[in-house]
N, C-alpha and C positions, 0 to 999 in steps of 0.2 A: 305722857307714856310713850314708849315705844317697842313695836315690836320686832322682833329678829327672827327671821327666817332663815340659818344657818344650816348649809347645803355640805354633809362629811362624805369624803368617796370610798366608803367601806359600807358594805351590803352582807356581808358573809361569814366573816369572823363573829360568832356568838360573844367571846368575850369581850373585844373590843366594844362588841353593841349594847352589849349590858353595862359595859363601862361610860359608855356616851349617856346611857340612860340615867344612870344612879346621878353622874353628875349633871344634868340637867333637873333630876326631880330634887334633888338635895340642895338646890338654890334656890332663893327667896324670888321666886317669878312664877308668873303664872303660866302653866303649860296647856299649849293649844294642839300641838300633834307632835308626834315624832312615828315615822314609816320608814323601813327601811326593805328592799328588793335585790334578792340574787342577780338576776340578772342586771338591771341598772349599777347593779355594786353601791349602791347609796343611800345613805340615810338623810333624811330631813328633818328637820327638829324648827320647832316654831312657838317662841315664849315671849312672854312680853311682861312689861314692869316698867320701874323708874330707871333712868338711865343707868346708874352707878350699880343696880341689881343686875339689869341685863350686860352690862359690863362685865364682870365678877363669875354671872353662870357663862357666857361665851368663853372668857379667860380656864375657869373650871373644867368645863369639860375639855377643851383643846391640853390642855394638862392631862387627862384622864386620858385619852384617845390618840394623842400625836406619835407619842415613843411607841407605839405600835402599829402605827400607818407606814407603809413604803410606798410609793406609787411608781417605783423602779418594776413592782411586782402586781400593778392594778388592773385589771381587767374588767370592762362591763358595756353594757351596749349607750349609757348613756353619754352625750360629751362631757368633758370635765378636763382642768388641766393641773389641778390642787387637791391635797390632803383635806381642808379645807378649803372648796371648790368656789366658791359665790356665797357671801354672805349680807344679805339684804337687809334695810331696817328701815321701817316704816313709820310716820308715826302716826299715833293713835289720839283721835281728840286733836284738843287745839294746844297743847305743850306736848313737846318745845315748838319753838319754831323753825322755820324750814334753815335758817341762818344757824340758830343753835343747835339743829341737829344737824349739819354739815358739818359744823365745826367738831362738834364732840364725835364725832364718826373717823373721823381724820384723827382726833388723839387717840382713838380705837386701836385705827387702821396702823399709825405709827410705833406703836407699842407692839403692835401683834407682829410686824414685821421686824424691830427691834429683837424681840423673846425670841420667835421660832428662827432668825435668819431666813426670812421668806421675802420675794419682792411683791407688793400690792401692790392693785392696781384698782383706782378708784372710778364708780363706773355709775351712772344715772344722773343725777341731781348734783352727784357729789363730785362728779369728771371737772379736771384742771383745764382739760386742752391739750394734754400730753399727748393721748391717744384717743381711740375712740370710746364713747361711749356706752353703746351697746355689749351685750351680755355677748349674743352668735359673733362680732366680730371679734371680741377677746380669746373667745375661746376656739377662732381657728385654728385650726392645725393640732388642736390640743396637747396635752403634758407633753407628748413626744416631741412634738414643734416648737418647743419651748427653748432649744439648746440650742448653743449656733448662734444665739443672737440678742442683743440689747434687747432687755424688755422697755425700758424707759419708764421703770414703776412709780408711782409716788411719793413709795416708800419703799426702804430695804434694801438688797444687792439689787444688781442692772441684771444678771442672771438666773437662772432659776436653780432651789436647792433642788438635788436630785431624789432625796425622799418627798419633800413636801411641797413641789412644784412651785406654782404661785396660788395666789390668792382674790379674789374679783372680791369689794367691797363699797358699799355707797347706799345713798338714801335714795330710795326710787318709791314711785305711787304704787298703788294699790293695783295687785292682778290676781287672775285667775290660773293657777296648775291644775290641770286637767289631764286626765286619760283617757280615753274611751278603748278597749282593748275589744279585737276582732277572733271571730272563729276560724283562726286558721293558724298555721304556722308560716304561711309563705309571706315574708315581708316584702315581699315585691307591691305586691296587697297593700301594704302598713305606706311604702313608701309612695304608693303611684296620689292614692288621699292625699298623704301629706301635700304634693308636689302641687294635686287639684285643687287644693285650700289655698296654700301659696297664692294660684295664678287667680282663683275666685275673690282672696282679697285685693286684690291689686283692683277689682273691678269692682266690686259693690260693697259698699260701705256699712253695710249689715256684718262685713265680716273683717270691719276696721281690725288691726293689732293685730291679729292673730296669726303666732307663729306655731309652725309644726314642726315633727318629727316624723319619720314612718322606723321602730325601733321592730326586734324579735324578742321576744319573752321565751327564750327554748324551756324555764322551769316549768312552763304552764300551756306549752304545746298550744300557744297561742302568739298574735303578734299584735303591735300598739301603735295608736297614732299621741302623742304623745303633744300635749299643746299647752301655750302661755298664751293668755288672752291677755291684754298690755295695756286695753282702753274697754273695760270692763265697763265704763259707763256707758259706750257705743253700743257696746256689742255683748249680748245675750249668748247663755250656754247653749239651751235647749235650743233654738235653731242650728245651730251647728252641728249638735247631735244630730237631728235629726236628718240636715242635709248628708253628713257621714253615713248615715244609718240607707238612707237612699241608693249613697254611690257603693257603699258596700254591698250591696243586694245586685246592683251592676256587673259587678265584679266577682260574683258567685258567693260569697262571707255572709255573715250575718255580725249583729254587735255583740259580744260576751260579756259585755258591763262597762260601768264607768266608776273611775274614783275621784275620788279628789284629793287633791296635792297641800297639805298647806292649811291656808285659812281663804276663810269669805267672808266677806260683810254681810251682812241682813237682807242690803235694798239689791245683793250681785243674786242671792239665794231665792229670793222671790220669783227671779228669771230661769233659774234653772232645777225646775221638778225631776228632771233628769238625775242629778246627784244627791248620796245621802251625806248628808254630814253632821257628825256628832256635834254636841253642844256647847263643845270645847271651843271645836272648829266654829264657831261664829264669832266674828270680832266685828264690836261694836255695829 
């Protein structure tokens, strides 16, 4: 089995997002989340099934939702440089294997770039050598940063289309998307956390993988530290929470909650009492 974590940069337009929806529910896979946020501008969608299912609903709904994406017109606090921004796929259990989900991810990734006229670029497990691996280095400069210059994609043109940017796609492990969102509006706040989690990983290995953001939430008069925990087996929620919840209290804030992004495994959930998560959101 495998599952997709399909990252769309549209948070806003009702119809578009009902359209992402219907076509996701109306495919033969099983559905784990789908959230989408004003301010981030972005929906996440996260389904899993046998390959050629999860094929068919990714294909589906980018059908449903592309002809009304522009990202000439996108705006949100989160990074992103695609209509279809980073699309992950994991797999689940012991099929396929890591070889034949590399490979069928590339006839994915070559088709989707074929259909939209979009350049991909393959990024985790699934990286040629082209370019870098990493998800933050792909998406410097983002969509905007985009023109001007060879992508060196995988697949597709060497340039970016100007509706539907590019596209980050590849098989990578298992992580943690996280939020923890602060009482305040001042992302100065959101950012200074971020910057001190940065410098605390580099230092203690309690806080292996862990990348941040410091974003603003203006719909919610509040601001976010916004995180990808990338070695989920090192490294536990709930302390990190809690270190946040510390330094926010430093800082004069307090915590206004946490969500979670996505999916978790069982043995990631057991570590973090901190987050709820529906029963969807548990995988395997």
């Amino acid at each position: 089995m495998l599952l997709c974590v399909a990252n769309w940069s549209e948070g806003r337009d009702e119809v578009t997002l009902a359209d992402i929806r219907w076509a996701m529910r109306s495919s033969e896979v099983k559905i784990h989340y789908e959230g989408s946020d004003p301010d981030h501008n972005r929906i996440v969608t996260a389904f899993s099934g046998w390959p050629d299912d999860v094929d068919r609903a990714l294909f589906k709904i980018a059908d449903a939702a592309l002809d009304r994406m522009d990202m000439r017109k996108h705006e949100g606090v989160h990074p992103r440089i695609g209509a279809l921004d980073v699309c992950p796929f994991i797999i689940v259990g012991d099929s396929p294997t890591v070889e034949e989900a590399k490979s069928w991810i590339a006839w994915v990734a070559e088709r989707f770039a074929k259909k939209y006229d979009v350049p991909v670029l393959l990024y985790e497990k699934s990286e040629t050598g082209k370019h870098a691996a990493d998800l933050p280095s792909l998406r410097k400069g983002q969509y905007e940063g985009l023109f001007g210059r060879n992508l060196d994609p995988d697949f597709g043109p060497r340039t970016a289309n100007p509706w539907y940017g590019a596209t980050v796609m590849g098989l990578r492990d298992w992580l943690l998307a996280v939020n923890v969102n602060l009482a305040t509006e001042d992302v100065a706040i959101a950012r200074q956390i971020a910057r001190d989690l940065r410098r605390v990983r580099d230092a203690d290995p309690g806080f292996a993988g862990v990348r941040a953001l410091g974003l603003p939430l203006p719909s919610r008069g509040l601001s976010q530290v916004s995180m990808n925990l990338t070695r989920p087996d090192e490294t536990s929620f709930d302390p990190i929470a809690e270190w946040i919840e510390r330094r926010a209290g430093e800082l004069g804030t307090s915590l206004a909650g946490t969500e979670l992004i996505g999916v978790i495994r069982r043995k990631d959930l057991e570590r973090a009492s901190r987050l709820t998560a529906r029963p969807e959101q548990v995988v395997c």
